[in-house]
C-alpha positions in Angstrom: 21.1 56.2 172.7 24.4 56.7 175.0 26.4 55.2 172.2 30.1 54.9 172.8 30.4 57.9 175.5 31.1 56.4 179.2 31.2 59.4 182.1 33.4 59.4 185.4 31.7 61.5 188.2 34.1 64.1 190.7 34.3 62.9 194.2 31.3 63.2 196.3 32.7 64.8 199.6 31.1 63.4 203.3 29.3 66.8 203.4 27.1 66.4 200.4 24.6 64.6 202.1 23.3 68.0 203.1 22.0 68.3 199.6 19.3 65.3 200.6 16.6 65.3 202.2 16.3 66.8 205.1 13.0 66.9 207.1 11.9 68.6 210.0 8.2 68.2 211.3 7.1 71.3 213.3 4.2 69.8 215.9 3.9 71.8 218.5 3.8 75.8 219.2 5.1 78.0 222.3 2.4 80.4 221.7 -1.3 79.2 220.4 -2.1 80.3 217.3 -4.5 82.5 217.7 -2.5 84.5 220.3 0.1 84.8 217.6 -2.9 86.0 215.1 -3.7 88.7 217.7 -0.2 89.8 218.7 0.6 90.3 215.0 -0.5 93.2 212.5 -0.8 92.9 208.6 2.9 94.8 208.8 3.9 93.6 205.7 0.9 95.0 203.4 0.3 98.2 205.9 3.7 99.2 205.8 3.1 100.9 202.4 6.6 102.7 202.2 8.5 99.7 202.6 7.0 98.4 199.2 9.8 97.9 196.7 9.4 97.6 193.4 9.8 94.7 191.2 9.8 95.8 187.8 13.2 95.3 187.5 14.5 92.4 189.5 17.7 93.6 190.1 19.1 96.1 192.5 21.5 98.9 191.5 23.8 96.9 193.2 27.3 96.9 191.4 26.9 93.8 189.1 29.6 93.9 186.2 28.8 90.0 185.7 25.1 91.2 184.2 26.1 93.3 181.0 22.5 93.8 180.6 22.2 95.8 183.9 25.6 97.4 183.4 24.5 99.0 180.1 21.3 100.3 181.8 23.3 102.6 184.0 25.5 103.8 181.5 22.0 104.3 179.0 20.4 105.9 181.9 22.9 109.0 181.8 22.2 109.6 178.6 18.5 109.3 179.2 18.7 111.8 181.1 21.0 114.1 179.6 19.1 113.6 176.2 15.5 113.9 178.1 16.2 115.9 181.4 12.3 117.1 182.1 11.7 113.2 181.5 11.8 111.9 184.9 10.1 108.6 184.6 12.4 106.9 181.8 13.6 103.7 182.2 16.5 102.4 179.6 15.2 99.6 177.7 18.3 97.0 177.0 18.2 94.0 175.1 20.4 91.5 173.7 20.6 92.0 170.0 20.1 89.0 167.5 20.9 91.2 164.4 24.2 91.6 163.0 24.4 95.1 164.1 25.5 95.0 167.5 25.5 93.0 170.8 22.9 95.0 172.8 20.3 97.2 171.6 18.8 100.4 173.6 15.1 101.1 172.4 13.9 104.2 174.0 14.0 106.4 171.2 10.5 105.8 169.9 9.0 105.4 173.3 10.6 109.0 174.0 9.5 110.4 170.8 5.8 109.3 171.2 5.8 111.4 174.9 7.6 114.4 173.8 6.5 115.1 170.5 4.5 118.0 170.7 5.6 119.3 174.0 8.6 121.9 171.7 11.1 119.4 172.0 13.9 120.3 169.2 13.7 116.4 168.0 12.0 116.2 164.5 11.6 112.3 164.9 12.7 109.1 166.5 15.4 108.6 164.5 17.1 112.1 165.8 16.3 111.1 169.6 18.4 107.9 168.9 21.1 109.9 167.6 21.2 112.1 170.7 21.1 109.4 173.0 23.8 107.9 171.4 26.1 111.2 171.3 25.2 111.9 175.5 26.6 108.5 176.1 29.4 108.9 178.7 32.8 107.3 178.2 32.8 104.0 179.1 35.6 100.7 178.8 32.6 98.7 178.2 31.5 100.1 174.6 33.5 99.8 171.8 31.2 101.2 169.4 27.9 102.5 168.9 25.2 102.9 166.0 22.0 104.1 165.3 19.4 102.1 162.6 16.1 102.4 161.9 13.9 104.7 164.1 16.5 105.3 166.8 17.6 101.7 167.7 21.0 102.8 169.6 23.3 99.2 168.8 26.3 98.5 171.1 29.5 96.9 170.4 31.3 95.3 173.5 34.8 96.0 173.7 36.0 92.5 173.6 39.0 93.2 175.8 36.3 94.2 178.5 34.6 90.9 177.8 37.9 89.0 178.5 38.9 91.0 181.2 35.2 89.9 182.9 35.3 86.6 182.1 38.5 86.1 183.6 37.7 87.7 186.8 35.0 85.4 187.2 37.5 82.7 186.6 39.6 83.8 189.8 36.7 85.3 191.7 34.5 82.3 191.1 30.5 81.8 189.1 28.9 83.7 192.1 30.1 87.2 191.5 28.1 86.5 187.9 24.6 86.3 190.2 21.8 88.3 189.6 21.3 91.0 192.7 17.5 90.8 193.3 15.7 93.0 195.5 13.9 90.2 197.3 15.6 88.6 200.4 13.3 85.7 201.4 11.1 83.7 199.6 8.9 80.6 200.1 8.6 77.8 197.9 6.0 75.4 197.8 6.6 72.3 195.8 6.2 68.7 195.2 3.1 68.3 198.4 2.4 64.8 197.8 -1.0 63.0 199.7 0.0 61.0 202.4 -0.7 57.3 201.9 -0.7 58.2 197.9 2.1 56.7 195.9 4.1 60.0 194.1 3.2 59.6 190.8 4.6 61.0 187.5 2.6 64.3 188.5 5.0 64.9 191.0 8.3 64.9 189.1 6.6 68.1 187.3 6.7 70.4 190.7 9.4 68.7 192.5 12.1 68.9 189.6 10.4 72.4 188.5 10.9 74.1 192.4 13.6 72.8 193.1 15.4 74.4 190.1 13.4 77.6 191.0 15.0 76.9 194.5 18.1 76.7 193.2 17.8 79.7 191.2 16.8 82.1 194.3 19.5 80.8 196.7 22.1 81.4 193.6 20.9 85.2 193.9 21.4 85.2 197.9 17.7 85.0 198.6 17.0 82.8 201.5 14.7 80.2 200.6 12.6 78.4 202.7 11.5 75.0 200.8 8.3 74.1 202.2 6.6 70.5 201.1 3.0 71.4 201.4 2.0 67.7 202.1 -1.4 66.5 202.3 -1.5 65.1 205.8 -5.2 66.2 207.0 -8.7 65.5 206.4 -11.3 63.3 206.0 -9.6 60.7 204.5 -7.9 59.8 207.3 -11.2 58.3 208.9 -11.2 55.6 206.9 -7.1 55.1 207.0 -7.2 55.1 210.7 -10.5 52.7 211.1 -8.9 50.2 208.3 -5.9 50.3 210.4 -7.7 49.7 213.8 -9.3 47.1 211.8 -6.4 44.7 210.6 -4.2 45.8 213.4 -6.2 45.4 216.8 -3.0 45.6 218.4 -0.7 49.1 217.3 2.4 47.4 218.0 1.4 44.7 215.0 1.2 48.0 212.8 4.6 48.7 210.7 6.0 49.7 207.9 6.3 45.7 206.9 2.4 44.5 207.9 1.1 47.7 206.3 3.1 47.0 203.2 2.4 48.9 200.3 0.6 52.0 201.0 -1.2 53.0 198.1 -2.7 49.3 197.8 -3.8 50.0 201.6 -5.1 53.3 200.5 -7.5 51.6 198.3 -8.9 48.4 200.2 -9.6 51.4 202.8 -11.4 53.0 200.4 -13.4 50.0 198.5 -14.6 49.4 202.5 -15.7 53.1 203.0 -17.8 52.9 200.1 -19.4 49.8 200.2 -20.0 49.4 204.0 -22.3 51.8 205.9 -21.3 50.9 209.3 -17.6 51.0 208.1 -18.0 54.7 207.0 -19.9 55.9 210.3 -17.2 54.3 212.2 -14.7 56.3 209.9 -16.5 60.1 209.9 -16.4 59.3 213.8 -12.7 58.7 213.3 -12.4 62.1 211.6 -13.7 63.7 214.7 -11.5 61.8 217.5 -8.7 62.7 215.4 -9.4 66.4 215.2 -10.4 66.1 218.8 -6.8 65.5 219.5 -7.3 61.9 221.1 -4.0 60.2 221.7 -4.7 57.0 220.1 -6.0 58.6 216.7 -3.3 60.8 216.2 -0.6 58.0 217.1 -2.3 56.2 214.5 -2.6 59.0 212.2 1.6 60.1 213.1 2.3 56.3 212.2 0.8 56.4 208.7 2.1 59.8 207.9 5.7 58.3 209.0 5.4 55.1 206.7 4.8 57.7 203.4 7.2 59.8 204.6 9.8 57.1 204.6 8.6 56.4 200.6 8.8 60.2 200.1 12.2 60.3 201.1 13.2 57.4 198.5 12.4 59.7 195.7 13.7 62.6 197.1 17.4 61.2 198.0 17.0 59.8 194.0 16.5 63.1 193.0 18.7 65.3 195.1 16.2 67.6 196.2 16.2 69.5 199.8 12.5 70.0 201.8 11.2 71.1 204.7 8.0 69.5 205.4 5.2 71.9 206.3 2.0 70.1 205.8 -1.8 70.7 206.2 -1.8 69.7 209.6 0.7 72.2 210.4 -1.5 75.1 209.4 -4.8 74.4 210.2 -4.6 75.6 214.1 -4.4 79.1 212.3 -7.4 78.3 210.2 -9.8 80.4 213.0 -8.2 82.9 213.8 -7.3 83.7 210.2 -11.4 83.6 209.1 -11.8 86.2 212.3 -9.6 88.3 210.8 -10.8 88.5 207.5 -14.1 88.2 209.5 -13.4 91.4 210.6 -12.5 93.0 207.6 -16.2 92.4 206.3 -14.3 90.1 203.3 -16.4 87.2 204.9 -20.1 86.5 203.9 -22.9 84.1 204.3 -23.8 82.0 201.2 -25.6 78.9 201.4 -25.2 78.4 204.9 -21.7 78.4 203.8 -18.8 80.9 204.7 -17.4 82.7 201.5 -14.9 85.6 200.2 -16.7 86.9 197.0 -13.8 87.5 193.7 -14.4 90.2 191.9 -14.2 89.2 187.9 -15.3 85.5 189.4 -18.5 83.9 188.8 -18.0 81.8 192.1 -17.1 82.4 195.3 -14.2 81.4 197.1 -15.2 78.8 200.1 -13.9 79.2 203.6 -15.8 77.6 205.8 -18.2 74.9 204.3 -22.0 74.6 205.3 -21.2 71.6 207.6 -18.5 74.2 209.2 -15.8 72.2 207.8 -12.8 73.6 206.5 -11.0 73.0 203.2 -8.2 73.8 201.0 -8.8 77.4 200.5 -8.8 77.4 204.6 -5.5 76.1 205.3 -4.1 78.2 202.1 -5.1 81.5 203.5 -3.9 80.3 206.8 -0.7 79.0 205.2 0.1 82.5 203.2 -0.6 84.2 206.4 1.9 82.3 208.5 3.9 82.7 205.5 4.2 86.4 205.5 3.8 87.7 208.7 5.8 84.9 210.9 8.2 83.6 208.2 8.7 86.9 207.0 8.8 85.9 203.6 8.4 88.5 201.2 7.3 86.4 197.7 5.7 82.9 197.9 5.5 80.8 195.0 3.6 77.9 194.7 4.2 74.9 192.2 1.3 73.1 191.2 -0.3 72.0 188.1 -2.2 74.5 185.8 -5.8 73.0 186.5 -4.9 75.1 190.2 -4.5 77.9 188.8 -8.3 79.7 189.9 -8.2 78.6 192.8 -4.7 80.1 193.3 -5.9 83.6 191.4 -8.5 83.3 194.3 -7.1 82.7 197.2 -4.5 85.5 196.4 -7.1 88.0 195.3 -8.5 87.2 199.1 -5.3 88.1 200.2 -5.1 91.5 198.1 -8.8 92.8 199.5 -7.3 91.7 203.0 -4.4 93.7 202.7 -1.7 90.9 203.2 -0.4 91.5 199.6 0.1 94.2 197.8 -2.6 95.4 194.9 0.1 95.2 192.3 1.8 92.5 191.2 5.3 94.8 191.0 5.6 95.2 194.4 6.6 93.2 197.3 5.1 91.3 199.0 4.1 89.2 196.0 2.8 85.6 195.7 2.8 83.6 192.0 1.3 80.6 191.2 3.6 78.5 189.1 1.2 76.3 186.7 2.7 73.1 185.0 0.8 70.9 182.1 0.8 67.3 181.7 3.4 64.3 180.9 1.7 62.6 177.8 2.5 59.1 176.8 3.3 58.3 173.5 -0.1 57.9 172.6 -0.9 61.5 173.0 -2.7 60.4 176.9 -1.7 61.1 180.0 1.1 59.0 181.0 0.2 55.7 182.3 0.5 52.4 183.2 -0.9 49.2 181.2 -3.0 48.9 183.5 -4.4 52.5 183.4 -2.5 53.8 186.3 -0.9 56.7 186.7 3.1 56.2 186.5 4.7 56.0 189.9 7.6 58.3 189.8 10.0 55.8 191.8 9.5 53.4 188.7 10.3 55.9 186.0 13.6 56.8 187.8 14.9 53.7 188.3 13.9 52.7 185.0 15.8 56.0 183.3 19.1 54.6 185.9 18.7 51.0 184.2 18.7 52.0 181.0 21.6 54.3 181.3 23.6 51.8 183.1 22.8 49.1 180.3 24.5 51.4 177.8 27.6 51.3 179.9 27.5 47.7 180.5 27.0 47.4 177.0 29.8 49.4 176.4 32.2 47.8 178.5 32.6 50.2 181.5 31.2 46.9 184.1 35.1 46.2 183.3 37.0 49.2 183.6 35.0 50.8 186.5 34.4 50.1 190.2 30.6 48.8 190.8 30.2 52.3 192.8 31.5 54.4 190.0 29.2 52.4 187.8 26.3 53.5 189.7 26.8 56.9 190.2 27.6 57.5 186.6 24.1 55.8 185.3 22.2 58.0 188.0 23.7 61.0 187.2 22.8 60.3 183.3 19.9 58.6 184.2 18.3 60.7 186.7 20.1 64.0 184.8 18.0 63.2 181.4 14.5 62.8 183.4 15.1 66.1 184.6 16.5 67.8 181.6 13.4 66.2 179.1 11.1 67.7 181.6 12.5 71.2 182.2 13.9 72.2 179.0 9.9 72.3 178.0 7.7 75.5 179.0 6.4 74.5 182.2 3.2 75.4 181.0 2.9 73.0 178.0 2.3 69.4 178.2 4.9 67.5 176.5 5.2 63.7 175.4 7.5 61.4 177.3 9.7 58.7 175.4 13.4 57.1 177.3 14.4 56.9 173.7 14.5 60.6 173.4 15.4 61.5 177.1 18.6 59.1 176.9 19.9 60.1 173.2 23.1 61.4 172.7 22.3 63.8 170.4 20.5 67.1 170.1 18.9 69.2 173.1 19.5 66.6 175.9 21.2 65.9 179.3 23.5 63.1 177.5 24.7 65.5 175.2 25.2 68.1 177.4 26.8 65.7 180.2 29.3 64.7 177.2 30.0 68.2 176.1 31.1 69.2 179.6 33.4 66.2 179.5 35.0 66.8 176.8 35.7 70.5 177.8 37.2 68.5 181.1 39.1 66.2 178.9 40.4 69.2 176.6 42.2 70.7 179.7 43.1 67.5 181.2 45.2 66.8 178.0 47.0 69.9 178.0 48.7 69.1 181.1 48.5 72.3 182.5 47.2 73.6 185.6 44.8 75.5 185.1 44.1 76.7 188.8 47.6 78.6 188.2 46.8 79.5 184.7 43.8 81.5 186.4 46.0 83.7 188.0 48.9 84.1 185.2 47.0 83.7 181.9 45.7 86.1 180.0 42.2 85.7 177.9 41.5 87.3 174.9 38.7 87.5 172.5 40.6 87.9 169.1 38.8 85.3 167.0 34.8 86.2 165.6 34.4 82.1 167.7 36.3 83.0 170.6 34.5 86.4 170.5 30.7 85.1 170.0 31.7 82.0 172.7 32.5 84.7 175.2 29.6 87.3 174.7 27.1 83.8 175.4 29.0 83.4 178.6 28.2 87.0 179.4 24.6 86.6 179.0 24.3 84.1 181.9 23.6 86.9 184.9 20.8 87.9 182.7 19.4 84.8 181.4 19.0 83.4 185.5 17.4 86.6 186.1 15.2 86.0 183.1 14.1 83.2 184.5 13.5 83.9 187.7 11.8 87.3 186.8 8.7 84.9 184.9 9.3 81.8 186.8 10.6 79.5 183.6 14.1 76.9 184.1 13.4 75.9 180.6 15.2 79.4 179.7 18.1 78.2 181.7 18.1 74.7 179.7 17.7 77.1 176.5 21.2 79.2 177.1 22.8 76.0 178.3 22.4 73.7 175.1 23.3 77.4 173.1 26.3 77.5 175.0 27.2 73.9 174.4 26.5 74.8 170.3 28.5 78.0 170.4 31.7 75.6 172.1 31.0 73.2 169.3 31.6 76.3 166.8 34.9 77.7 168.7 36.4 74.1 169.4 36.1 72.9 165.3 37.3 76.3 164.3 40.3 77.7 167.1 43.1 74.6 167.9 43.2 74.8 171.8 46.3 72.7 173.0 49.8 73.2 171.2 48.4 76.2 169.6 50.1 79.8 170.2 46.8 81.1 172.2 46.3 77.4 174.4 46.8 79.6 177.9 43.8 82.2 176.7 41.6 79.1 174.9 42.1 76.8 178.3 41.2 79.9 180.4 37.9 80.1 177.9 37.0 76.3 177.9 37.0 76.5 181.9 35.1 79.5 181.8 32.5 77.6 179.6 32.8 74.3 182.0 32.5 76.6 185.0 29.5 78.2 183.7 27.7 74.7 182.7 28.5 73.5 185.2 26.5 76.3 187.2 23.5 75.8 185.0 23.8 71.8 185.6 23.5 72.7 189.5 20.6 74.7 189.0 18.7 72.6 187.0 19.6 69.7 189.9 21.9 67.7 187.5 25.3 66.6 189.1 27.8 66.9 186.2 30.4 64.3 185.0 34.1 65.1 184.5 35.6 62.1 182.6 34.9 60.4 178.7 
């Protein structure tokens, strides 16, 4: 558990209510849809010459934060010297794990394999290395340089150039350390809960897991539009609407109070739709009034999409996560005129007396329009990624959603492809990805539930992560030392902190087991921990009694010791672990370097005395660089960091 640590929070300035919730509902359009549909052209997959690639993520942008993309330029004039009728070589750098180096070029036996044969003077890989090594230009960067095996260049950082970069992200601040990606708008589509459906366990998965991708994106300057992809339309709503009509004959009797508990209403709506036949006419006529546009079904339908909204916005204020809410509703205007176009493509054909798009590689076809000439989810998808990309602009959309979506996803963006909205390859812009998450298990091995066999509401396993964190302070006697509001806030930012952490520090694509016990210990890979390391690293400067704001600007930072050395080189990976992560769409790599970093502080703080020691100004400058930089990846995991043991 907690044991004996206690945490203090910063101060929460007036402003930082702009990192809650904040909902706008779009209802109503200047221009119909399908005059937009008509006005606008598939620019973005047309315009073949705009198409950027995407194989590497980052631009050639000036990044001296990103070692990784800093040794590609200098690697790529030597590439070229050592290769010159090679025009298509890209430098292959990676961080070494060997004792060798620090980074590792491996072109040699990629360049062997295409020139031998051709009359190159090279007798083997191992002589390619060697050149490529010998045509590197001068650089501060390098220190040294070695070849091993068959023509694995190593690479030494000078350690003078790694505290001269660290420090100037120290006075220039963490941003200057983003990754420079060649996209500049994206969409992503989290969390969607069902209206008048409790958000269940389910839901902490892709709200916790966008919003860090979210996070990640608007780190690298991409504008990010969050979209909650709620589901606010269908049939469903018959029976909603006709329940309500039925208990409330007068609207103005119909609240948030009367209704009470949605979910609970939810199902005695249901039990009546399936057990009563006059019941489930009235509601199918209900579906049809609604979608008819008739005032008094759509103030009904607004009124129950208000009261879950209202629920919605509990968890996200809990959770500190941003949304724009987009819904079903929103999109399915465009639903005609987007199966005209494709319509007129020839992608759309008969099947059934349904309307389909045929996949190739797929044994089924993807439904449009249904025999009944209903629409459905792949409608208001293919409507949605068309809005998407030709009136928001957006150049990759991601959608979070759990991996049992994932062929319908593959689908609906194949569509897409044969449509021409997206490009053919994946490497290009514009792009969209489907971000597939697995289950939260109980500890029986099950899908995480209830006594009672229900699913988990997600309000309840936040408040209960918050009440167990505060018990631990109670118990430790912080109810006594603290204010009742710093109480709070310290056993959410723990509390709500671990949930997070325990889930994102897994592959997204794995199902893992959820236990408090582990999520809340103090020890090993979790939020606790991590929350206490950065404390300490706070404490550490706090007891120096320096300032180190004005130590920034007349310290100096050096790398001298092999801890202070191996500390700084982790901080230097950061640029290219975010882009690492972003590149295949995975915040468990961020929660990876972070709980490194925290073991390679361990290392340097147990073997280099910081205060009262003849380096203190260069090891205070290198614990705030460390606290700067967790603190970075606590932001972009969504985990508000505490300052004080």
């Amino acid at each position: 558990m907690i044991g004996s640590l206690t945490f203090l929070l910063a101060p929460v300035s007036s402003s930082s209510s702009s990192a809650f919730l904040s909902l706008h509902r779009l209802s109503c359009f200047h221009s119909s849809p399908s005059d937009i549909l008509r006005a606008t052209t598939r620019r973005l997959a047309l315009a073949a010459t705009k198409k950027r690639s995407i194989t590497s993520m980052a631009t050639e942008e000036e990044n001296a934060g990103n070692v990784k993309r800093e040794l590609e330029k200098v690697f790529d004039l030597a590439l070229k010297a050592t290769v010159p009728n090679e025009t298509d070589v890209r430098p292959q750098i990676a961080a070494c794990t060997a004792k060798f180096g620090d980074y590792q070029c491996n072109n040699a036996m990629g360049l062997w394999s295409k020139i031998k044969g051709k009359g190159t003077e090279f007798k083997g890989p191992q002589p390619v290395g060697q050149a490529i090594m010998k045509n590197l230009p001068p650089s501060e960067m390098i220190e040294s340089c070695s070849v091993a095996g068959p023509g694995f260049v190593n690479v030494v950082l000078s350690k003078n150039w790694m505290a001269k970069n660290i420090q100037k992200m120290l006075v220039d601040g963490i941003e200057t350390w983003a990754p420079k990606l060649r996209v500049k708008k994206a969409v992503v589509d989290f969390s969607s809960p069902n209206i008048a459906k409790e958000m269940h366990v389910g839901h902490l998965r892709s709200t916790i897991i966008g919003d860090s991708l979210a996070r990640m994106l608007e780190f690298s300057n991409v504008e990010v539009l969050r979209r909650n992809h709620v589901g606010d339309w269908g049939t469903q709503f018959g029976m909603l609407i006709e329940y309500l009509f039925e208990k409330f004959p007068n609207s103005e009797d119909a609240n948030e109070t009367a209704i009470g508990e949605l979910q609970e209403f939810y199902r005695r709506s249901k039990n009546r739709f399936d057990s009563d036949p006059a019941f489930k006419e009235r509601a199918q006529q209900a579906v049809v009034r609604l979608q008819s546009g008739e005032p008094k079904y759509h103030e009904a339908w607004a009124q129950i999409c208000e009261i879950s909204r209202k629920e919605f916005d509990k968890v996200y204020k809990c959770l500190r996560v941003d949304l724009e809410e987009k819904g079903e509703s929103f999109y399915n205007p465009y639903i005609p005129g987007v199966i005209d176009e494709l319509s007129k493509q020839g992608l759309v054909e008969e099947s059934q007396g349904a309307r389909v798009i045929f996949i190739e590689g797929v044994n089924i076809p993807l439904i449009i329009v249904k025999s009944d000439g209903g629409f459905n989810y792949a409608s208001t998808d293919l409507a949605a990624l068309w809005y998407r990309l030709n009136e928001e602009k957006a150049e990759w959309i991601i959608y979070v959603t759990d991996v049992g979506q994932q062929l319908h996803f593959d689908m609906v963006f194949s569509a897409a492809k044969r449509a021409g909205w997206l490009s053919a390859d994946d490497s290009t812009y514009p792009k969209a990805s489907h971000v597939g998450f697995g289950l939260v298990l109980g500890e029986d091995g099950k899908r995480l539930r209830t006594r009672f066999s229900e699913v988990v509401r997600l309000v309840d396993l936040l408040d209960e992560a918050k009440n167990r964190s505060k018990a631990v302070l109670i118990e430790r006697g912080k109810d006594k030392e603290w204010t009742e509001e710093e109480l709070e806030q310290t056993a959410e930012a723990v509390g709500y902190g671990a949930a997070k952490y325990f889930d994102l520090k897994n592959n997204r694509l794995t199902n893992y087991m959820f236990s408090f016990d582990q999520m809340l210990n103090d020890k090993g890979n979790t939020a606790v921990y991590l929350l206490y390391a950065h404390a300490r690293i706070c404490s550490i400067i706090r007891k120096s009694g320096k300032d180190i704001e004005e130590l920034k600007k007349t310290g100096s930072l050096v790398l001298d010791h092999a801890d202070e050395r191996a500390l700084g080189l982790h901080l230097l990976h950061f640029s290219e672990v975010i882009e690492e992560a972003l590149t295949n769409l995975l915040p468990n790599v961020v929660c990876e370097y972070l709980y490194n970093l925290s073991e390679y502080f361990t290392r340097f703080y147990s073997n280099c005395q910081v205060v009262g020691s003849a380096e203190e100004t260069s090891r205070l400058l290198l614990c705030e660089a460390t606290a700067t930089v967790m603190r970075k990846c606590f932001h972009l995991l969504g985990i508000v960091p505490v300052y004080k043991i």
